[in-house]
N, C-alpha and C positions, 0 to 999 in steps of 0.2 A: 408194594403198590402205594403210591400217594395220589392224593388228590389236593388239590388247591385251586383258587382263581383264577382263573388270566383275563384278560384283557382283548384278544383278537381271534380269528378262527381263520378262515381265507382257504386259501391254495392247501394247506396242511391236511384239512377237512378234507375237501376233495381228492387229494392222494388218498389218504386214508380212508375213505367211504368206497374208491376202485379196488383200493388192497383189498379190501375186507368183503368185499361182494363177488371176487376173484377168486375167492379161496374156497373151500371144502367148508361145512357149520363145525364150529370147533365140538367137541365131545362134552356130551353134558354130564355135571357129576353125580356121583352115584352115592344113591339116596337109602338109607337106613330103612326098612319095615320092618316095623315094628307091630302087636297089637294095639289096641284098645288102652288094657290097662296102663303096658309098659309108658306109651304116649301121654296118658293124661296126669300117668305120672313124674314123668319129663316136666313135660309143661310147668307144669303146679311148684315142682322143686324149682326149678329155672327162676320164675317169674320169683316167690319168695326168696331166695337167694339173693336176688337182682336189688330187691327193695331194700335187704338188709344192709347193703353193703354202702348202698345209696340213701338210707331214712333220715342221716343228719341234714344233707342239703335239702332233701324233699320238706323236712319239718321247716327248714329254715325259709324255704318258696311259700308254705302254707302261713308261716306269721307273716310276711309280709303283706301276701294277697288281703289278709280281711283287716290287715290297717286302714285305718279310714272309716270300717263300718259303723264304730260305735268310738266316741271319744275317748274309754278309758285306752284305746289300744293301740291309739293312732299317736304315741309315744316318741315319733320318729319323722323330723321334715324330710333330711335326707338319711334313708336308710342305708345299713351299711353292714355288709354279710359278717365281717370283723368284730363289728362292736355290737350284733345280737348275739354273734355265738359267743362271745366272752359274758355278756348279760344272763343268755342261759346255763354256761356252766358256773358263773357268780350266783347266782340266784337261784337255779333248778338242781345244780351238779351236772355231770355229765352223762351222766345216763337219761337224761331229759332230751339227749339227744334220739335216743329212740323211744320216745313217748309214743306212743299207741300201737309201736310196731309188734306190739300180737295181734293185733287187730287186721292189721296191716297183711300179717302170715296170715290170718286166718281167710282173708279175703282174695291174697294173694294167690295160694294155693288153689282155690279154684273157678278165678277168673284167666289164670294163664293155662291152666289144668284143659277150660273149655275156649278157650282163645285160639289154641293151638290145635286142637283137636279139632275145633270147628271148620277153621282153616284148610286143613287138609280134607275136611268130609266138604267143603263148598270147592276146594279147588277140584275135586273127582268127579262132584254134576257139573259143574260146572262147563270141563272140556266133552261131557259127555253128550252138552247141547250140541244142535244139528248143527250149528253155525259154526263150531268151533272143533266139531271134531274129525280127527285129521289132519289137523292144523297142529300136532307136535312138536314140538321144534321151531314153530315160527314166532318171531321175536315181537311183533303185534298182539300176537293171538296167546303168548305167553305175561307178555303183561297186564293185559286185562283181565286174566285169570285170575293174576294176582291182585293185582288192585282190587278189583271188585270182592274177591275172597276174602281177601283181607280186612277190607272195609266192614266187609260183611258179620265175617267174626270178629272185628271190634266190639261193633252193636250189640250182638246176640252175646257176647262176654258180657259187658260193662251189663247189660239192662239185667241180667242174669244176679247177678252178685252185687248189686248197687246197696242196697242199704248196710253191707257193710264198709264199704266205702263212704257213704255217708255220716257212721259212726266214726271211721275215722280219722276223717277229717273234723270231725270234734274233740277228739279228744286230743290230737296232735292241737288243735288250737290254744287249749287250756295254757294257760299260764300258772300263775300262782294259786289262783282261785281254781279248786276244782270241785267239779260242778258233777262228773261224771266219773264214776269209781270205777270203771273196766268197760267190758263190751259186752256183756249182759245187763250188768247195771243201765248202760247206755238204750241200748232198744228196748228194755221196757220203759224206760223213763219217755222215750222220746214217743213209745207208743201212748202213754198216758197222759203226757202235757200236748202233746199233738196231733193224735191221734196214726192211723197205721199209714195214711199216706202221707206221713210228717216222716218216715222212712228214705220216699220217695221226691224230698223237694232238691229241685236241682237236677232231674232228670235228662230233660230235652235240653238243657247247655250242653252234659255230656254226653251224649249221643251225637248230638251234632259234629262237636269235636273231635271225639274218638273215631267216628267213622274215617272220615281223611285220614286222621294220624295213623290209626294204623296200615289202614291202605296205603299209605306212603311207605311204612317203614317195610310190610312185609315184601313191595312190590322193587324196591329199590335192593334191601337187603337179596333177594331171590338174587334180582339181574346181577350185581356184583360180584357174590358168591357164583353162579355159572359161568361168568367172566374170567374171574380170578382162576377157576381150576381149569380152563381151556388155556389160559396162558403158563402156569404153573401147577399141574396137576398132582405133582407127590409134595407139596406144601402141607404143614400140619391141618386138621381140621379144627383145631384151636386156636390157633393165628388165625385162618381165613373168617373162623365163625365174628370172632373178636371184631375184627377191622372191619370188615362189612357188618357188622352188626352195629358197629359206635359209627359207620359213615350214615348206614340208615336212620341213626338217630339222632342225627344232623340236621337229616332232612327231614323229619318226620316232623321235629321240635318247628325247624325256621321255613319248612313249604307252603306253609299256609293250604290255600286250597286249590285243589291240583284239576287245571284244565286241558293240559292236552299232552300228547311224551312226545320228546325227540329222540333221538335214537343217538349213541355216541358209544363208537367200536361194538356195536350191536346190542347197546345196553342201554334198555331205554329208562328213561328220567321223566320223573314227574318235574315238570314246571311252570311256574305261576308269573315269574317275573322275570321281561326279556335283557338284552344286554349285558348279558350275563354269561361269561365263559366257564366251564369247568376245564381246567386241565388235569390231564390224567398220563401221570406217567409210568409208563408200562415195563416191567420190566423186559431188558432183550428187544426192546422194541423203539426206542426215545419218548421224546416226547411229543405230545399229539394233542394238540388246542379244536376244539367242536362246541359250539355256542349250545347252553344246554338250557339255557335261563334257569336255573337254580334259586329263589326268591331265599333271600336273607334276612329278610323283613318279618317275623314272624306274625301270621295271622290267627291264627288259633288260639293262641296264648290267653285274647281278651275274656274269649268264652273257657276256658279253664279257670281264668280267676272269676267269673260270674259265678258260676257252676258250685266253685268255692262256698261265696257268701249266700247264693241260696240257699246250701246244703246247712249255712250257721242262722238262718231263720228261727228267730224262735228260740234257740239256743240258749239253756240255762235258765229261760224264761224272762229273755228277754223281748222287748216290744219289738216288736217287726218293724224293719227299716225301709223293705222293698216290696212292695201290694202289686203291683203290676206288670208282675212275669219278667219274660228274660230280655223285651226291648227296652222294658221300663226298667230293667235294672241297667244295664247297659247306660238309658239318659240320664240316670238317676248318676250314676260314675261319674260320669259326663261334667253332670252341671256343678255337681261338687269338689270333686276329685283335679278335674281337666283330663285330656287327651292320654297322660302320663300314669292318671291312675289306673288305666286299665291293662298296665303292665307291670304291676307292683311283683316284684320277687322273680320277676323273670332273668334275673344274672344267674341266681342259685339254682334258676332250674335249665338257663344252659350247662353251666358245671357239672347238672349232676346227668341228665339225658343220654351224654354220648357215655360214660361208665355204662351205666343202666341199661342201654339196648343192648350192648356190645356182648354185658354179662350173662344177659339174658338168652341171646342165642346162642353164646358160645359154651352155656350151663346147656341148654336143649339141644344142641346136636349132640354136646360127650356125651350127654345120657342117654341121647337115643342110641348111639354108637353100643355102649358098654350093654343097655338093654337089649338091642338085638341080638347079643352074643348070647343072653339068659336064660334063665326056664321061661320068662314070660312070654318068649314069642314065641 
């Protein structure tokens, strides 16, 4: 299965929208249960796994984002993913490329542990509301399930397990100077220079953020995957999880914020931005052009990198650069930075996105797979 751009929809679309309303609902794939534990332990390994594999480019997004905060660091007019990662195996070695990733596992493991889990306990009330249920199968009533669940367990993950994400995004920041010797060292420090909701700064960027993003990915990722095995059913589930896992993290990264779904070969899409074709070639099937507005632009991004340097407030003990929350950090970018600065490091974090979801779900279905086979279930 590929997916790429096109350019036009037309007459294509309309055959294809008669096939496909024509025919029988293709077969939905068949879904792993598991328990409780075996699941949250999926999860947890997934998502840590995913970061491991990905923390060089993630560290490399996170130096960029807080250039500009403070003088000594803003080292770079045009940054350049090449010549920081040579500066930090010159200068740090190369294990500097996983700076703070315990931090990272530690936070890892049970922000994906209840991301996932939640997911599934919001998608079960959810069809169990009166409006939706009974509605099985319907390709409407199946994405909002998701979307919203999804979004849902974003939020209830991230706000869940934030101050250690907030620790490590400090310590990932550290350069030469280091300020913070681990991730205990770090929360009590940051509770005693800042007190406990100095844990919490930076909160409401990500929430903001996270909600769509993951709503995007788990809701795209679902539709593809049912997709995919209604046209190829005995395909591995490691391939499928893979590619629909790096496509939803495609979208998830450059969707920005998702207003409305169109539907293409029954597979509905978040999209934000119109004129915009997806083509999708099927296999055994040609190819098949349907306007899906797919936005390429990313929108999200800016408030990841705010979210950033609120979380480096205070930091080290330095003077506070931003007093006026998340609009006034926002025009604070703005007047300093320009337009441009409030996508600092977003090449390393397309690079690293599509690996990172791909891993992540295709590390959570084989382990639900091999877990339902276990004593755990």
């Amino acid at each position: 299965m590929e997916a790429r751009v096109g350019v036009d929809g037309g007459s294509a679309t309309r055959k294809l929208l008669h096939h496909h309303h024509s025919r029988p609902p293709p077969p939905q794939p068949q879904v792993s249960q598991i328990g409780t534990v075996p699941q949250l332990l999926a999860g947890g390994i997934a998502g840590a796994f995913s970061k491991t594999c990905t923390a060089p480019l993630a560290r490399l997004t996170i130096l960029f984002q807080v250039q500009g905060m403070h003088s000594d660091v803003a080292v770079m007019n045009k940054p350049c993913i090449w010549r920081e990662a040579l500066r930090i195996v010159n200068e740090e070695g190369f294990r500097a490329f996983w700076k703070g990733n315990l931090v990272t596992i530690a936070h890892r493991l049970p922000y994906s542990s209840v991301n996932f889990y939640a997911y599934e306990r919001y998608k079960t009330i959810l069809k169990s509301l009166p409006a939706l249920n009974g509605h099985g199968g319907n390709a409407s009533a199946d994405a909002f399930v998701h979307f919203v669940g999804g979004g849902l367990a974003g939020i209830t993950s991230a706000a869940a397990t934030y101050p250690l994400d907030l620790v490590r995004t400090r310590l990932a920041a550290q350069r030469n100077a280091i300020y913070y010797q681990g991730m205990s060292h770090a929360l009590r420090t940051i509770c005693r220079d800042e007190g406990f909701l100095g844990l919490y700064k930076g909160l409401g960027a990500t929430l903001l953020g996270v909600g769509p993003s993951i709503a995007i990915s788990f809701s795209v990722y679902e539709s593809l995957r049912s997709y995919w095995h209604s046209q190829r059913p005995n395909d591995s589930t490691v391939l499928v999880s893979l590619a629909c896992g790096s496509l939803s993290g495609i979208a998830s990264s450059t969707g920005g914020w998702t207003v409305g779904f169109q539907f293409s070969c029954g597979i509905p899409i978040p999209y934000n931005l119109k004129n915009l074709d997806l083509e999708i070639l099927v296999p055994n099937s040609g190819t098949v052009k349907e306007p899906c507005s797919v936005s390429f632009g990313s929108a999200t991004f800016p408030l990841d990198l705010v979210r950033r340097r609120m979380q480096l407030e205070g930091a080290a003990g330095r003077a506070r650069v931003y007093n006026t929350g998340l609009f006034g950090t926002f025009g604070h970018i703005m007047r300093t930075e320009g337009f441009r600065g409030l996508y600092r490091g977003i090449m390393p974090e397309y690079y690293k996105v599509v690996p990172s979801v791909g891993i992540v779900f295709m590390t959570y279905e084989t382990l639900k797979k091999l877990l339902s086979q276990g004593s755990f279930s």
